[in-house]
N, C-alpha and C positions, 0 to 999 in steps of 0.2 A: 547622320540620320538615325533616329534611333530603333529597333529591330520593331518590328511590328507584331511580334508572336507568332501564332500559328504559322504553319504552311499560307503563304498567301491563295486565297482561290482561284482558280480558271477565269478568264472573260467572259465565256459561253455562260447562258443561263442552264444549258442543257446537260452540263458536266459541274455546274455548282456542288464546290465543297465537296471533289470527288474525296479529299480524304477521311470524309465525314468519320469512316469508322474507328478510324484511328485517332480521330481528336474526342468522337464522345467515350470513347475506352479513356482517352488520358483524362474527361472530366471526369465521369466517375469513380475511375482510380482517387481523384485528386478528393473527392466530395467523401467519399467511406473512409479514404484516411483520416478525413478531419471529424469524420464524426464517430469514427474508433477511438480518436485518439480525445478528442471531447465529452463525448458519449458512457465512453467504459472507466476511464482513468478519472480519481478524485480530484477537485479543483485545485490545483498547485498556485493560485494565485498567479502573481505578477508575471512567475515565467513564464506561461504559457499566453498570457494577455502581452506579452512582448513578442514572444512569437508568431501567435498571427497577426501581428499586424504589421512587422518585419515582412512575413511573407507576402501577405496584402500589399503590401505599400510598394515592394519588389517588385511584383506584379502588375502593379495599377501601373508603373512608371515606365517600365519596359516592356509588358508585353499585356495591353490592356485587353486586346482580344479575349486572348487566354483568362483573364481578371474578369470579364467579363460571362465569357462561357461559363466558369463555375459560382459566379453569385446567381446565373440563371439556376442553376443547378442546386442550388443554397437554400432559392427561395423558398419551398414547402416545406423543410425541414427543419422545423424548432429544435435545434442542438441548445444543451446548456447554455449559460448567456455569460458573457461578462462581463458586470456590472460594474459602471461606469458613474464616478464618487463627480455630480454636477452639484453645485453648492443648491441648496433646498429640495434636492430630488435623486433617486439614484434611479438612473435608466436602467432600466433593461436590453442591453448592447447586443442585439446576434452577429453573427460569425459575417453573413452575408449583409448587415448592414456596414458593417465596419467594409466589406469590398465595394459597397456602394458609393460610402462618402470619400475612398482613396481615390478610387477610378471616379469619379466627379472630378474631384479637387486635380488629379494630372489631366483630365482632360481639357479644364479650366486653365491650367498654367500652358499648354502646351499650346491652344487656340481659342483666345480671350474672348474676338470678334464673333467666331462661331456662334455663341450662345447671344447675341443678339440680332446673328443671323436669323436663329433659329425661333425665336417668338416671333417672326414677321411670315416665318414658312409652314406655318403648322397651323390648322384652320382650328383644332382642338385646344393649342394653348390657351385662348386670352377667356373662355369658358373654365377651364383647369386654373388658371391666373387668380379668376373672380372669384372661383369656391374657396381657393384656398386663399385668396385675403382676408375673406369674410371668416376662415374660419381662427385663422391666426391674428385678426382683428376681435375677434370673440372674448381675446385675453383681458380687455380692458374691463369687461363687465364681469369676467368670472369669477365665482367665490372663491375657486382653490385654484390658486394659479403654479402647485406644484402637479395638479392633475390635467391644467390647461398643456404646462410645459411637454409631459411626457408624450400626451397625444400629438402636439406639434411638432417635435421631433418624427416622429413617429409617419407624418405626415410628411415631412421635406424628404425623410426617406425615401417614400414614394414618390414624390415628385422626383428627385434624383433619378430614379428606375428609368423614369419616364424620359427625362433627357438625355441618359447616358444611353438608352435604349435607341433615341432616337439621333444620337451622332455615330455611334458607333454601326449600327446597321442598317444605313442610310448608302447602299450601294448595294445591285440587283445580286447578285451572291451570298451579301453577306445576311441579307435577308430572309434569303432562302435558306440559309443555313441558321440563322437563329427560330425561324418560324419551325423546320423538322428538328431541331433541337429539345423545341417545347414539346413537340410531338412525341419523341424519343423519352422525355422524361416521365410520362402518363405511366407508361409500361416499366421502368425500372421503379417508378414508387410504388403501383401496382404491387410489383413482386416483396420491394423493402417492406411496406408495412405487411403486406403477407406471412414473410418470416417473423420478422416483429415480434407480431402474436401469435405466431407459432412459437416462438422460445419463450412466452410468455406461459401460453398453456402448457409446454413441458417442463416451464418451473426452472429451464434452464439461465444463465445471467442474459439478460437482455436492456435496451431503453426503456422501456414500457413497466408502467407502475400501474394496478388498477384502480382504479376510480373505486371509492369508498361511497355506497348510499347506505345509507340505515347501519351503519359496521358490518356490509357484508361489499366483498370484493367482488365487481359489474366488470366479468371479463369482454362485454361487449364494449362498455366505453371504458377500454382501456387507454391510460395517454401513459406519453413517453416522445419517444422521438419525433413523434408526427405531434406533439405538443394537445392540441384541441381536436380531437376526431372532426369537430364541425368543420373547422376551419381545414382542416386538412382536405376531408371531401370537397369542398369548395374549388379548394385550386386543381383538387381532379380534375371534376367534373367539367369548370372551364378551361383543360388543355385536351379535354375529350374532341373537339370538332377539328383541332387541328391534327390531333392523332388519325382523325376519319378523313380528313385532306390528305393527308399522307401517305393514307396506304393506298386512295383513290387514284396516287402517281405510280403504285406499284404492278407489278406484274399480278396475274390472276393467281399464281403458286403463290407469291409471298403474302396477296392480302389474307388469304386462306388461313396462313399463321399469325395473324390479329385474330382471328374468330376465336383460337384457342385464347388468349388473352383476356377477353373480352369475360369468362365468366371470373377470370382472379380479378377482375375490378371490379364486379360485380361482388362477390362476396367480401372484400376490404370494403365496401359501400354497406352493404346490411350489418358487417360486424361491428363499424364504427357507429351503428345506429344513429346515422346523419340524416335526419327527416329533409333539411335544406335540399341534401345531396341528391336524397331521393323523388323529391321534385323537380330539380335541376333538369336530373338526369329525362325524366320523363318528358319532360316541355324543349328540352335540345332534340332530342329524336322526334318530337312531332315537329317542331321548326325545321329539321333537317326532311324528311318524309315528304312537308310541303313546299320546299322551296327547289327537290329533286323532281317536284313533276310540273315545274312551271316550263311556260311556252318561249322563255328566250334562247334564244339561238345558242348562248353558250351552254346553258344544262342541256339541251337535248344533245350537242355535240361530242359532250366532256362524259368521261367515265367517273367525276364525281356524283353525276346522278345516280348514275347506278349502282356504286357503290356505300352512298349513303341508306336507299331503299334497301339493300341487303343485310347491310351492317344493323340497321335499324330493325330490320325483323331479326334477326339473327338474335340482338343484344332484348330485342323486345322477350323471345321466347326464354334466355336464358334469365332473364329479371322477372319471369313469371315461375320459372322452375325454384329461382333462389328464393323468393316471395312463401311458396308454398312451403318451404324447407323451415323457410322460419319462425311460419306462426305453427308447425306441429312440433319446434324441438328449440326456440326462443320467445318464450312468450314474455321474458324480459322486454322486449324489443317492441313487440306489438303495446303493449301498454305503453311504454312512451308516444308509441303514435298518439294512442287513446288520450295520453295525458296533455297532450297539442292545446286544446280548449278546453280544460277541465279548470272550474275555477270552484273548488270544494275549498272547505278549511284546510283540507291537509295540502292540497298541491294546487298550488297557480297557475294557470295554464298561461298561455301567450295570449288569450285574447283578452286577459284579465289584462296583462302587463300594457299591451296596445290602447285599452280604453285609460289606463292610470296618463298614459303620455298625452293623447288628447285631449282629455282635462286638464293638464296642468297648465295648455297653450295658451289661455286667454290672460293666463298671468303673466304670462312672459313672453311674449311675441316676438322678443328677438333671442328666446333660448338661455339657459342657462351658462353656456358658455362650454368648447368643445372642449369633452376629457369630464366632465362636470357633472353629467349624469347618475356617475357612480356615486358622486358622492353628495349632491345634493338636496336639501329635505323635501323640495319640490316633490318630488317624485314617491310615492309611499311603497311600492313597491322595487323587484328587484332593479340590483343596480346597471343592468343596459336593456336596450329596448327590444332586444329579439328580430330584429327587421332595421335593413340597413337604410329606409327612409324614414322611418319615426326613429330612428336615433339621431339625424340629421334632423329632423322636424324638433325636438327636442333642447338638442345641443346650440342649435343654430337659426332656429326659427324659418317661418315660412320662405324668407328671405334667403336663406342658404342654402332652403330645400328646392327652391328655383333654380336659383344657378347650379344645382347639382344633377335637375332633370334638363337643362341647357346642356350639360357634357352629354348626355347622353339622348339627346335627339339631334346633335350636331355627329355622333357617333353611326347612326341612324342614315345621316346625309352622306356621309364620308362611302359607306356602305353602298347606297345607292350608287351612288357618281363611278364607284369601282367594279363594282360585282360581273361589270361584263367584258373586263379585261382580259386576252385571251389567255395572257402569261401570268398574272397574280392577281386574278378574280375570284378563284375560288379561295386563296387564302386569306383576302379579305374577307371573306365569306365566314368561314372558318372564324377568325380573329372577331367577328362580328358574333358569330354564336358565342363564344368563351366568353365576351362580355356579359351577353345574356345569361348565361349558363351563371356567369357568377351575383350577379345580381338576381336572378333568381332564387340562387341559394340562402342569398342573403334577407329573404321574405322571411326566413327563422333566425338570422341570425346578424348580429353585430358588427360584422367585419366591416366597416368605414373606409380606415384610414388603411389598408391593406394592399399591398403590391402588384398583387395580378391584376388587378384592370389597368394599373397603370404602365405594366410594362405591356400588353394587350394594345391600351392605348398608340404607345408609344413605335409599337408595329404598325399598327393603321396608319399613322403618319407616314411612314417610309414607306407603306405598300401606296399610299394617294399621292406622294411625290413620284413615284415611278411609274403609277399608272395615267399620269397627266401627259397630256400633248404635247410633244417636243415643243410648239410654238407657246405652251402656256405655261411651262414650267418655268420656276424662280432659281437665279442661281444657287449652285450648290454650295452647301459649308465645304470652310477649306480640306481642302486636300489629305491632309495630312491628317487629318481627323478620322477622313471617312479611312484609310489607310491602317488606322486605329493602333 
């Protein structure tokens, strides 16, 4: 039998992944080396493209847990890429996809029947199925079928996230331990991009390049490691509620020491001048605020309530301190707000960009085809759409933008049926806001085919398989899977 990785966890759900601290020390051990060693060092080519994926493939094979713990730990962290020579296209390969498509592929070899186990147990698949037919059906009609290609990759990636998310932590342990994992990683990116731009502004070597507008260097939107400020806030912002699940299982001293935390995510949020973010962020604490003082039995019972109402004033006062800091000593910042709907000669704003996609619909009703945007003449403005449902309304037509609001009112349902579970209700809860959170975000921005709803996704499935009725539940995928 082959080792299973980590320390296996406890039975009890009450001592779940007691080693937790010593396994999230070895991922981030494992995540800084790889992006010191990516990050800092010149591209050496071949060697180092043999390298990880030796280690990758090591990993995916013997100890997929562990292979899996760190592509979580991967996922917001745009490290240089390695580009990957496909005939008419050259990908852009990250670190943590390349651990996706191993760990897929062993977990495929190792238990074939599983994965068709697993479309028949998952009430979110055959919704995720339909979008993503339609979108990888989209190819036939698109102009640029090298821009169709990279998006679709790009896409099975995530859907991979999604399945390998939901074989691998598909046992009440292992759940609890990937759900505080994501929790756990809020607060270490928090700090990573913190320093970030901190060795950025002391000039000392760091990831981070500034962003050039007019030739003068925007140390607010600065990128580098965290790649897209936008996109980066985004996957904060939705691992924010299960950070707030988290500490809501802690004792009253330690939630205390999230409060200090709570303004360095707040200022990585204003310096990356992520407008998505800052909406996100605003609409998850009133969603969190109103769902702590509703009348069912499990919020008034659970210290989730009350820890969300605290956290929320807490984070509300310090987002009104950081707010006021920035319009007397970042007025870079506040103009991009201003610049939101500005549709002048000189700057486009987003609502200009919103009205060019709506127009272009009655021409093309079934979209230009996904990845197509960018580049085609349709569209006379810039090339994506700023809003992650007229990029779908767009690429894929009204047709695709249904089955993609079907994911997410079956998302909606999954949520209800669970929320009053005594043992993993609130992390449904949780898992259900990071959706939101991120599709909120995504009112300003283009992230589509992007990983965190789908490994989000793919927790709500293993949180609604264990919250069902002993007498209703389907069997489980084999063994050896969940085992991992």
């Amino acid at each position: 039998m082959m080792a299973t990785g980590l320390t296996e966890p406890p039975a009890s759900d009450h001592n779940a992944w007691r080693g937790g601290r010593r396994q999230t020390v070895g991922v981030v051990a494992v995540v800084v080396g790889i992006a010191v060693v990516v990050g800092l060092l010149p591209y050496p080519g071949g060697a180092l493209a043999a390298a990880v994926l030796l280690v990758a493939a090591t990993a995916a094979l013997y100890r997929p847990w562990l292979a899996y713990c760190v592509l979580l730990a991967l996922l917001p962290l745009k490290l240089p890429a390695l580009w990957v020579p496909v005939p008419g296209i050259e990908f852009n390969l990250m670190p943590y996809q390349v651990v996706t498509v191993l760990v897929f592929a062993a977990m495929l070899i190792r238990a074939p029947a599983s994965w068709l186990r697993l479309l028949r147990t998952s009430s979110l698949t055959q919704p995720l199925l339909i979008f993503v037919g339609l979108a990888l059906l989209s190819g036939i009609y698109a102009e640029d079928r090298r821009a169709w290609l990279h998006d679709a990759l790009a896409l099975c990636v995530s859907v991979g996230v999604y399945a390998v998310t939901r074989l691998l932590a598909q046992t009440p342990d292992r759940f609890l331990a990937t759900c505080k994992l994501v929790a756990k990683l809020l607060v270490f990116y928090a700090l990573w991009g913190l320093v970030d731009y901190g060795l950025f502004w002391l000039g000392l070597p760091s990831n981070t390049m500034g962003a050039r507008i007019g030739g003068v260097i925007d140390p607010p939107r600065a990128r580098g490691s965290m790649s897209d400020p936008n996109d980066f806030m985004a996957w904060m912002t939705a691992m924010l509620p299960m950070a707030v699940v988290w500490v809501a299982s802690m004792s009253r001293q330690r939630w205390r020491l999230w409060m200090l935390a709570v303004p360095f995510y707040l200022v990585l949020l204003i310096v990356s001048g992520s407008r998505g973010g800052m909406v996100a962020l605003a609409a998850v604490l009133l969603l969190g605020a109103v769902l702590s003082m509703g009348r069912h039995p499990y919020v008034r019972d659970h210290a989730f309530a009350a820890t969300w109402r605290r956290l929320s004033v807490v984070t509300a006062l310090w987002a009104l301190v950081a707010a006021l800091v920035v319009v007397a000593f970042v007025p870079l910042a506040v103009l991009r707000v201003a610049r939101t709907f500005d549709e002048s000669e000189l700057e486009v704003g987003r609502l200009a960009i919103w009205k060019d996609t709506l127009e272009a619909l009655p021409g093309h009703p079934m979209g230009v085809g996904m990845g197509n945007r960018q580049v085609s003449q349709v569209f006379t403005l810039q090339r994506v759409a700023h809003n992650v449902f007229l990029q779908i309304l767009g690429e894929l037509g009204p047709l695709g933008l249904l089955a993609y609001i079907w994911v997410l009112v079956t998302t909606i349902q999954v949520w209800l049926r669970t929320r009053g579970d005594p043992r993993y209700g609130r992390w449904m809860t949780g898992l259900a806001l990071g959706v939101a959170a991120f599709h909120l975000s995504g009112m300003f921005l283009s992230n589509v085919y992007q990983e965190m709803p789908y490994l989000l996704w793919g927790l709500m499935m293993v949180g609604e398989s264990l919250c069902s009725p002993p007498q209703m539940k389907k069997p489980e995928i084999d063994a050896r899977v969940a085992r991992g």
